[in-house]
N, C-alpha and C positions, 0 to 999 in steps of 0.2 A: 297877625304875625305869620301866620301859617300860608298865605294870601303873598305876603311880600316875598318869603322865602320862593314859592313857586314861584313868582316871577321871574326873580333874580338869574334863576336854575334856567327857564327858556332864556333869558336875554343870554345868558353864558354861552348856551348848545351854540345858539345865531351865530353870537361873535367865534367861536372856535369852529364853525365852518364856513364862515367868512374869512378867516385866518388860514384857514388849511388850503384853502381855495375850492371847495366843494363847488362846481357848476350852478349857475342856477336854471330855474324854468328857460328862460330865452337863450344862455350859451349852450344848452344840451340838446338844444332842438335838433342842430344842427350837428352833435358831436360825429365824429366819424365821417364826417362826411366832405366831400370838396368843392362845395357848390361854389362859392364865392362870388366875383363877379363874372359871370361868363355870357360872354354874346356868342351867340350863334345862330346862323340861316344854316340846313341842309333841306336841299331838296331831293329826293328820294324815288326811284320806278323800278316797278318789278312786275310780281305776281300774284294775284288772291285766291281766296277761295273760300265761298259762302252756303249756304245750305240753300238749297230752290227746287224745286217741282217743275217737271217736264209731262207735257200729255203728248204719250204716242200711242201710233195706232199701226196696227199692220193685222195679219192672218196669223189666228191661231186655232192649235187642235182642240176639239172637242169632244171628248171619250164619249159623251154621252149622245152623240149626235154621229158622230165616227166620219168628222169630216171634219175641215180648216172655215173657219168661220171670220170674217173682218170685227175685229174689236179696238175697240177705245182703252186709254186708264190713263191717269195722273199718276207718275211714279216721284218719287222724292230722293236727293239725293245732292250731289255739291256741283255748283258753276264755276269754274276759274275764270279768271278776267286779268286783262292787263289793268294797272293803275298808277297814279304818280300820288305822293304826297309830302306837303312839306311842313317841315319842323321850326320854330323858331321860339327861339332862349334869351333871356335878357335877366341877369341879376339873379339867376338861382328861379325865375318862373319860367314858362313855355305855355306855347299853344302847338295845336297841328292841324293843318287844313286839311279835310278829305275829299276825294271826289267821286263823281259819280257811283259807282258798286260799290264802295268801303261806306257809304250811307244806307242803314237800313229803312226800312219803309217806316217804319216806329220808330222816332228818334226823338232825342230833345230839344232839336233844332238847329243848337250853336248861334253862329254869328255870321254870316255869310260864308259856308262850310268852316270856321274854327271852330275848335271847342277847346277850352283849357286844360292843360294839363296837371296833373297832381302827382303825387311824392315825387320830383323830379327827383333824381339825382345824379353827379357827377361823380366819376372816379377816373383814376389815368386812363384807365383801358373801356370804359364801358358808360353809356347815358341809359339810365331807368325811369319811367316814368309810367303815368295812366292817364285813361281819362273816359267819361264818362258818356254813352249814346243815348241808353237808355237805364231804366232800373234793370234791366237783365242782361245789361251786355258795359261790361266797365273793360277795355281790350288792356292790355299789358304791350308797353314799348321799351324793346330792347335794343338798342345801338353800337356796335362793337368800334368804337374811336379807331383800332386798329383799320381794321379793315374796310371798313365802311358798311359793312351787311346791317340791315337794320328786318328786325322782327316784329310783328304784333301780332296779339295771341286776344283774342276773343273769340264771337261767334264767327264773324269776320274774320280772314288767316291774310296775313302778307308777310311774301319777302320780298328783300329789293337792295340793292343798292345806295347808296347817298353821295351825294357831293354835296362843297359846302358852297353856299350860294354868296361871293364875292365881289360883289357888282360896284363896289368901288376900282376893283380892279377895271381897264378898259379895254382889257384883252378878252380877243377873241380864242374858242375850243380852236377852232379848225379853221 
């Protein structure tokens, strides 16, 4: 009796938030959000900048010698680099291709420079997303729809520009 009663009590809670329309696991995944269906190609070039090691070498003083001496050293420090990369969306997923110096020397691979991207997200003004090189470097991509600036933040830095790559069009830039 005691047995029937509890059930009866869950089968109630379900149907009154079935009723009330409480979301469930799959409608809330995406609450807030406006991923929907969205295509999009941009392709992206700017500027980075990465951690690297430089050996130089020139004449330095030596107090204990009291004279300028030729020495070596490996010093550490950041390389900037020109780079392009492109983004592309279909249905609320993405990938982004990297090239050359946005690939660390430790990486996971990808797919012939893609790698997937994760928690994409859409809003009017702004595209969010990540994705993954390595276990220690997962970058953060930020997209301003307004203006076209596009940011990633890991160990690897870029900014850049975007345009959106519209190759059914058959017009030509310039």
């Amino acid at each position: 009796m005691m047995i029937k009663r509890t059930m009866l009590g869950i089968v109630s809670v379900l149907a009154t938030a079935v009723a009330v329309g409480l979301p469930s696991a799959a409608q809330s995944q995406y609450y807030g959000d406006d991923n929907g269906d969205t295509n999009l190609t941009l392709i992206c070039w700017g500027e980075g900048r990465k951690p690297g090691t430089q050996y130089r070498n020139g004449y330095e003083w030596n107090p204990r010698r009291d004279r300028y001496e030729y020495r070596g050293r490996i010093e550490s420090g950041t390389q900037e680099f020109d780079s392009e990369v492109q983004l592309e969306f279909h249905d609320g997923l993405g990938r982004i291709h990297l090239t050359g110096r946005m690939i660390p020397p430790i990486h996971s691979g990808g797919r012939r420079g893609w790698w997937d991207l994760t928690n994409v997200r859409f809003t009017s003004d702004r595209i969010t997303a990540r994705y993954r090189l390595n276990g220690a470097n997962k970058p953060k991509v930020e997209i301003n729809r307004r203006t076209g600036r596009i940011k990633i933040d890991g160990i690897e830095k870029f900014r850049g520009e975007c345009d959106a790559g519209e190759w059914g069009d058959v017009r030509n830039r310039f």
